[in-house]
N, C-alpha and C positions, 0 to 999 in steps of 0.2 A: 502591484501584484494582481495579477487578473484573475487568473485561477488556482487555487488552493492545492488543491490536490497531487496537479501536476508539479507545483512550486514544490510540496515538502516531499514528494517521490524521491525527484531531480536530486534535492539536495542530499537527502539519503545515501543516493546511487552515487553524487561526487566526493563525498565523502569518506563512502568503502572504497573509490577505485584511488580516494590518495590517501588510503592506509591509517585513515582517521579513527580512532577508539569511539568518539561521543561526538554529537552532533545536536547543537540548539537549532529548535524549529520554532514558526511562528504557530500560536496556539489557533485551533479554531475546534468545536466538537468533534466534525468528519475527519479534521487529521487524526485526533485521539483514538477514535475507534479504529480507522485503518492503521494507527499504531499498533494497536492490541492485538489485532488480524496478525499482522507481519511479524511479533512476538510469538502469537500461536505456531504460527506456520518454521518459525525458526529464522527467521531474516536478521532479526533483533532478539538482542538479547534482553533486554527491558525497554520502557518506556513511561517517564514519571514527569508528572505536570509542578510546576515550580512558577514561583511570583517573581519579577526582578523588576524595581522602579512603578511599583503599581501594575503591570501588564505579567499577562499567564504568556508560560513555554512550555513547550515540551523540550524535554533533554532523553536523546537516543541514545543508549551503545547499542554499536553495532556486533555482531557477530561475525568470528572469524574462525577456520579451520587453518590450521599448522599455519600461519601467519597469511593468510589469502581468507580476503570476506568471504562469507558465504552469499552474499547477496552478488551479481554480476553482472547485470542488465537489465533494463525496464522499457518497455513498447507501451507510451501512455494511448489508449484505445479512443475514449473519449473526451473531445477538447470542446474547449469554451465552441467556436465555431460550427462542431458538428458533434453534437451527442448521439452515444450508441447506445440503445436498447432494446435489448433482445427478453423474450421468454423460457419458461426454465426447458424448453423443448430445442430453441437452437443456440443455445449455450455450448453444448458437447460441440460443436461446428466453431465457434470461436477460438474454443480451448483445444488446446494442441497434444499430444503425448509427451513422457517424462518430464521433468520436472518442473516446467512452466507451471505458475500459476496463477489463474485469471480472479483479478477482485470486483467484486460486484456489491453494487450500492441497492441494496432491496427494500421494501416496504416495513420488513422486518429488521433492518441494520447492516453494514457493509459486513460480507463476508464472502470466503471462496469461492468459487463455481461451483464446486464438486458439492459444498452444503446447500450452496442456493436451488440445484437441481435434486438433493436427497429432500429440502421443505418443500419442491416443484414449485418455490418461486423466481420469479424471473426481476431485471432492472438493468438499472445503466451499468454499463459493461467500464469499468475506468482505468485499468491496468492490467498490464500481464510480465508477472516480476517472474526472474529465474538467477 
């Protein structure tokens, strides 16, 4: 596993498109909080850290509307090979209209776009989930 972030997006995303309730991920901080993010914003439904055989997980349900996840596709922005980061000034130019939503890894903690330009902080740009 190379990169984290991408790794527990991905699984996420394959999870809701086959109709999965709960989804075990591999535990690391950065996943935790970009869990919590994805709870706020409505993707998930909860997100709770668990022991199994001495090692931490995280265990996701997902969220779903009249039996369709609400989650539907992810464009990972920033990979191991080429990191994006932008300022809280050309963030709006990343981030798109309706319902996309770009997560940003800031000095302050991963959150939205839309917060990281209301704190005018800027950081690595790592996903755009809708």
């Amino acid at each position: 596993m190379n990169y984290l972030v991408s790794d527990f997006i991905i699984r996420i995303k394959n999870s809701a498109l086959s109709k999965r309730k709960e989804v075990i991920l591999p535990f690391s901080n950065i996943n935790r909080e970009i869990g919590k993010v994805l709870v706020k914003e409505g993707f998930l439904e909860s997100i709770k850290e668990s022991q199994k055989d001495g090692k931490k997980e995280l265990k996701a349900i997902i969220k779903y509307e009249n039996r369709i996840p609400v989650l539907t596709d992810v464009v990972i922005i920033s990979k191991p090979s080429l990191r994006v980061y932008s300022s809280s000034k050309n963030i709006p130019d990343i981030q798109r209209r309706g319902k996309r939503k770009v997560i940003v890894s800031t000095s302050q903690g991963v959150m939205t776009a839309f917060d990281a330009i209301k704190k005018g902080l800027g950081g690595e740009i790592l996903f755009s989930i809708w």
